[in-house]
C-alpha positions as CSV (number, residue, x, y, z in Angstrom):
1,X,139.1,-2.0,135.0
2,X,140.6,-5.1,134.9
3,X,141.9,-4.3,131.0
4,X,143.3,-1.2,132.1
5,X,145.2,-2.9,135.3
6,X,147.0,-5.1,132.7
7,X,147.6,-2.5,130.0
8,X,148.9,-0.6,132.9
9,X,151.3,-3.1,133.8
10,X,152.5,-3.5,130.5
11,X,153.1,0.0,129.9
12,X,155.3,0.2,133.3
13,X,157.1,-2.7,132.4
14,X,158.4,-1.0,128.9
15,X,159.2,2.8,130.3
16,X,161.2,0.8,133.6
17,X,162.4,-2.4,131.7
18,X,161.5,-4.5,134.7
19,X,158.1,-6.6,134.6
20,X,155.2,-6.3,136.1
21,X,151.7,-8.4,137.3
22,X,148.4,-8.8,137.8
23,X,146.6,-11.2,139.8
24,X,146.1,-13.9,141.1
25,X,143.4,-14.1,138.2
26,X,140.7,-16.4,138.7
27,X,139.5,-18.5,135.4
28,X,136.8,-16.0,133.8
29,X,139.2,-13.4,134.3
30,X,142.1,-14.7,132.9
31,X,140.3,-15.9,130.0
32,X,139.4,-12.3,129.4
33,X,142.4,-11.0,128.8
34,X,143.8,-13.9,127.0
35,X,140.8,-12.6,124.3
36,X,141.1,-9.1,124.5
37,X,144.8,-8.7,124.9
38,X,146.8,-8.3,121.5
39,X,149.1,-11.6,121.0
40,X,152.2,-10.4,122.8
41,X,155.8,-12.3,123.4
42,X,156.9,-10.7,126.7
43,X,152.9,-10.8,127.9
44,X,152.5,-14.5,129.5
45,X,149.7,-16.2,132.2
46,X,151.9,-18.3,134.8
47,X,150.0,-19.9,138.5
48,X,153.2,-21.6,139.7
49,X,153.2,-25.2,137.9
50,X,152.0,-26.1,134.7
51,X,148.0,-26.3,134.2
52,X,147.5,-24.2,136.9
53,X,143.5,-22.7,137.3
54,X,144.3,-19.6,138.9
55,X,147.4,-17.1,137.0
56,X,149.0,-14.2,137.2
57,X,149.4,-12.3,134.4
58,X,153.4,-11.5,133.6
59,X,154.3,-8.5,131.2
60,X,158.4,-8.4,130.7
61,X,158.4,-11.7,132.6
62,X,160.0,-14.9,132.7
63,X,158.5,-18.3,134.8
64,X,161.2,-17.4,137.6
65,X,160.0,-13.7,137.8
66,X,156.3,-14.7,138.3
67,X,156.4,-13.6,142.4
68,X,154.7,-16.5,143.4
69,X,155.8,-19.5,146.5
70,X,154.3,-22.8,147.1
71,X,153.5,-23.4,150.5
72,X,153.2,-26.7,151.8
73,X,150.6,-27.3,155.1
74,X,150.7,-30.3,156.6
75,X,148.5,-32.0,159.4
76,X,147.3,-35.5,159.6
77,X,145.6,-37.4,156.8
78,X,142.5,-38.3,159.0
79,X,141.4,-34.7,159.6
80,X,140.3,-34.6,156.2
81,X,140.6,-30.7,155.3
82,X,139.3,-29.4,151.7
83,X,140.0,-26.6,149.5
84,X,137.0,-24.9,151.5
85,X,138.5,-25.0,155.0
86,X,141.8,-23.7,153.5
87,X,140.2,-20.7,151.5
88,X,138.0,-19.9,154.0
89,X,140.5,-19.8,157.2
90,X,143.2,-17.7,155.6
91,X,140.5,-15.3,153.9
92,X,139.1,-14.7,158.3
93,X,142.5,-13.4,158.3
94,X,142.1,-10.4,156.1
95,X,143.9,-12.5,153.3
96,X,142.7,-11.3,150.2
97,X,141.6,-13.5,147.7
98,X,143.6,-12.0,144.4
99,X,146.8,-13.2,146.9
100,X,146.4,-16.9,146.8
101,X,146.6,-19.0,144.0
102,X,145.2,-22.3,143.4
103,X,144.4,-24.8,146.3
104,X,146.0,-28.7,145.7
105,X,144.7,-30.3,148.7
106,X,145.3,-34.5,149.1
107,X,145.3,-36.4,152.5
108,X,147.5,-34.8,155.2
109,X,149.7,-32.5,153.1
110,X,148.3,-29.5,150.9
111,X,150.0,-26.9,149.1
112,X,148.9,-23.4,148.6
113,X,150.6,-21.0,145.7
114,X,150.3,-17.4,147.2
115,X,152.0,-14.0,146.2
116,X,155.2,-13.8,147.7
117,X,154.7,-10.4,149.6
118,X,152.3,-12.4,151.9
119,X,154.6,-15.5,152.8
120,X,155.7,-13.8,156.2
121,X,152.7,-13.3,157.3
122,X,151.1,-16.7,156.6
123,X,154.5,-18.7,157.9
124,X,154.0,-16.4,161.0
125,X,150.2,-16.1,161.7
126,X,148.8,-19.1,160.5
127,X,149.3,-22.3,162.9
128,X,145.6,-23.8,162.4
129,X,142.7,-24.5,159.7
130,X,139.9,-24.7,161.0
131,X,140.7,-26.1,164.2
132,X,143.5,-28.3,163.2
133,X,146.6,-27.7,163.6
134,X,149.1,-27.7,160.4
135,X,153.0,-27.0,159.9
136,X,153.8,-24.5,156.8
137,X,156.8,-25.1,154.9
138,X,158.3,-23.9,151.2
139,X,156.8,-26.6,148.9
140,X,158.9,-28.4,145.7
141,X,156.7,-27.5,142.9
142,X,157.9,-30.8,141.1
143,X,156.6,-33.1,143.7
144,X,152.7,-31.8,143.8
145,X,149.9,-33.6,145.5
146,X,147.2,-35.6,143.3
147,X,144.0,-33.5,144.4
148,X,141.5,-35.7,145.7
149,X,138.4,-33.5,145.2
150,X,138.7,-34.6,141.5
151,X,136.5,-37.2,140.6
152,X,136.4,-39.6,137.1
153,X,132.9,-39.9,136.0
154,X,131.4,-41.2,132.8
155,X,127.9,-39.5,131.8
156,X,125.8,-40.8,128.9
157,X,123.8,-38.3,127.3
158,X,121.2,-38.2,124.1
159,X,123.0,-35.0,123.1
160,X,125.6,-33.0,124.0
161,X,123.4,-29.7,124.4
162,X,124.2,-27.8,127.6
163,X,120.6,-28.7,129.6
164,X,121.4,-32.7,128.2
165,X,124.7,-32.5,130.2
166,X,123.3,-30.5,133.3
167,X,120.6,-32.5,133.9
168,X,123.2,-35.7,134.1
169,X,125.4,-33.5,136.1
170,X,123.2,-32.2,138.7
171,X,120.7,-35.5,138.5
172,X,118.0,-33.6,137.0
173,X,115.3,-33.8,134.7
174,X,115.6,-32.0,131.4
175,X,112.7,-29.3,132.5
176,X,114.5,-28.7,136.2
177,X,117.8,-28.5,134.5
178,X,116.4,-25.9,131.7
179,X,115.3,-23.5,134.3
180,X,118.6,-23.8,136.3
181,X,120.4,-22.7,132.8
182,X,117.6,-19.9,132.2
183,X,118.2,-18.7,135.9
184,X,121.9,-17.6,135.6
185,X,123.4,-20.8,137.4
186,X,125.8,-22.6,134.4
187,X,128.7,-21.3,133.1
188,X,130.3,-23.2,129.8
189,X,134.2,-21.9,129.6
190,X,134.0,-19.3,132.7
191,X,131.0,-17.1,131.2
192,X,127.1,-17.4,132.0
193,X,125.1,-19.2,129.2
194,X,121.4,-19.0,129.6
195,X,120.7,-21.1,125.7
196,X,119.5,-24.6,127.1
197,X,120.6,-26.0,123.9
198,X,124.0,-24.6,123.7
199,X,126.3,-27.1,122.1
200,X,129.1,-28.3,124.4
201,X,132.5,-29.0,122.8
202,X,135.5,-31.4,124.4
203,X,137.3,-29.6,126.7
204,X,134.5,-27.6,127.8
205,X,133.9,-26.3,131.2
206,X,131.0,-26.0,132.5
207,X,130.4,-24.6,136.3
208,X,126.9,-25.2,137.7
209,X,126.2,-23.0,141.0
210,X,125.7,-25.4,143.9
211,X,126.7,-28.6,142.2
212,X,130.3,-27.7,141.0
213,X,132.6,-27.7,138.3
214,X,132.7,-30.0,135.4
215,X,135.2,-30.6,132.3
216,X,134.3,-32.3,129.7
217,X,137.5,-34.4,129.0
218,X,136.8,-37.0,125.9
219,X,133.6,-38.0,124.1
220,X,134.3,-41.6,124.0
221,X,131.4,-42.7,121.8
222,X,127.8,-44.0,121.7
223,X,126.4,-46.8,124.0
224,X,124.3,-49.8,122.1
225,X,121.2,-48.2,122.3
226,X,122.8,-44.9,120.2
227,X,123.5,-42.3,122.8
228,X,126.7,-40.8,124.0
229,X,129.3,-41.9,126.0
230,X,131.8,-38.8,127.8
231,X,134.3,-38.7,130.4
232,X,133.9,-36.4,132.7
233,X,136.2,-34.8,135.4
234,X,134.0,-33.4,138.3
235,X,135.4,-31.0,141.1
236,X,133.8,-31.4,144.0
């Protein structure tokens, strides 16, 4: 369904001339089509900002087409609201999730990217998260907050096979980590792997249900007693 939706959309956007989208795409999704769509000039995967998570996908369109706003929530720094309290009080709304784009949340200020059809209704229906209050603005897309549910870690493994790297993840033993692979709970690049000794590559990301998401960022070498050394980025 979701091949037809953007062959669809390609096909409107050459008998009108005018683009066309899909989405907001989340990461497995997006991925997807990148794979199964032929290579295509005027087809392009824009969230808002560079390096965004979550995209639309753009068939006739430029950046400036893509119909997508920052909004910018503010409130103050000590209340301490996450991605979670965001997605989760403008979804009670009847929001739906293929409307919002990714989440950048730091202390006090946050900024949302959402379709622009539903701008009017968040700037006039939404005055709390949770039970703070927050003021909604337009956001500059050039002046982003650092996320602060992004934390540096460095992991050493004795391989980089996928159970290996969930069991440092999660703070497992090999065995425990094994079954959570063989039970359907770790992704590696958006899609379910259940091999426990599926290789991991840099740049890999791997999602394990309950614990998070994890990108492996650089392999930075082996330790004195032979094992490996990686950087890892871990979103809490």
């Amino acid at each position: 369904m979701l091949l037809s939706r953007a062959y669809d959309a390609i096909e409107l956007s050459e008998r009108w001339s005018c683009p066309r989208f899909v989405g907001f795409l989340n990461e497995h999704e997006s991925l997807y089509l990148r794979e199964h769509l032929p290579k295509r000039a005027d087809v392009r995967f824009f969230g808002g900002y560079e390096g965004a998570v979550r995209v639309m996908l753009g068939a006739s369109a430029g950046e400036e087409d893509f119909p997508v706003v920052p909004l910018e929530f503010t409130y103050r720094a000590e209340d301490d609201l996450r991605h979670r309290d965001f997605l989760g009080s403008l979804m009670a709304l009847g929001i739906n999730r293929d409307t919002l784009g990714d989440i950048l949340t730091s202390p006090g200020r946050t900024v949302i990217f959402v379709r622009e059809d539903i701008v009017p209704f968040i700037l006039s229906q939404v005055t709390t998260i949770g039970r703070v209050g927050v003021r909604i603005g337009y956001a500059d897309p050039s002046d982003l907050p650092e996320p602060d549910d992004v934390e540096e870690r460095v992991f050493t493994l004795s391989s980089l096979r996928l159970d290996a790297f969930t069991a440092a993840a999660a703070n497992l033993s090999r065995d425990k980590a094994a079954r959570l692979i063989r039970s359907e709970m770790v992704m590696v690049n958006h899609v379910t792997e259940t091999a426990v000794a599926a290789p991991l590559k840099e740049g890999a990301t791997i999602t394990i249900r309950k614990y998070g998401k994890y990108v492996l960022s650089a392999i930075l070498g082996n330790s004195r007693k032979g094992k490996l050394r990686v950087s890892v980025k871990h979103f809490r």
